[in-house]
C-alpha positions in Angstrom: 180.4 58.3 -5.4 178.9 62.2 -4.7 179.9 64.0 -2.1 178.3 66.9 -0.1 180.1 69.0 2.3 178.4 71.4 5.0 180.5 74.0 5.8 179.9 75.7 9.7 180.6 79.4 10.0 181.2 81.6 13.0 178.1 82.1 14.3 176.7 78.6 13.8 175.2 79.2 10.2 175.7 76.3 7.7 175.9 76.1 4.2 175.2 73.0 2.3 177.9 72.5 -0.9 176.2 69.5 -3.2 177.3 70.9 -6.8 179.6 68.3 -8.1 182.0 70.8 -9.5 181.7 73.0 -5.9 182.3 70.3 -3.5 185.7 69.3 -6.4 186.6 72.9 -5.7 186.3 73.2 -1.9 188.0 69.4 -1.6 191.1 71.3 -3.8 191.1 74.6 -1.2 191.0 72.2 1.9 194.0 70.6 0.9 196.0 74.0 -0.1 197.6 76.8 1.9 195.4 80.0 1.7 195.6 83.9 2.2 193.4 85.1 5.4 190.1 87.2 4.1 190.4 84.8 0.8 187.0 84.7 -0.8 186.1 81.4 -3.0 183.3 81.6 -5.6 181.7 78.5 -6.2 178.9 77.4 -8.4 175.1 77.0 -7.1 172.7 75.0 -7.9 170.4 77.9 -10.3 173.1 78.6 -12.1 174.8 81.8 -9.8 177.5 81.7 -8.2 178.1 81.4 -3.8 181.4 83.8 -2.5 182.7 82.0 0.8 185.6 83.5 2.5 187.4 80.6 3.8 188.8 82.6 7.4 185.3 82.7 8.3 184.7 78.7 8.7 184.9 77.3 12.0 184.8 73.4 10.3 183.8 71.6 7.2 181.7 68.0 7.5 182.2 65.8 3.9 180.2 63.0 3.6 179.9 60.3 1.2 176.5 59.3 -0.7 
C-alpha cells in the first residue's frame, strides 16, 4: 500500500511527500526524537533533493492509497 504524507508549515503552506523512499524517511523522523532547527533532505520526484527543517511543521496528514 503507498502512502503520501502532506506536511503543513507555519504559515499554512503545504508540501506534498509521495516518493516512496521520502514518505519511508519522514515515517522514520516522526517516530524519533529530533534536534530543534534539524533540517531533513529528502528525495523529489525529478531526481533533486527537498531540505525540510522539521521545527518548522505545524502537523503532518498520512494517508493510505
Amino acid at each position: 500500500m503507498k502512502q503520501i504524507i502532506t506536511v503543513h508549515f507555519i504559515g499554512g503552506s503545504t508540501m506534498e511527500v509521495n516518493k516512496t523512499e521520502a514518505v519511508d524517511e519522514l515515517i522514520r523522523l516522526i517516530n524519533s526524537k529530533f534536534e530543534a532547527n534539524h533540517f531533513v533532505k529528502l528525495p523529489n520526484r525529478s531526481g533533486g533533493e527537498a531540505y525540510i527543517n522539521l521545527s518548522l511543521i505545524t502537523s503532518i496528514e498520512v494517508r493510505s492509497i
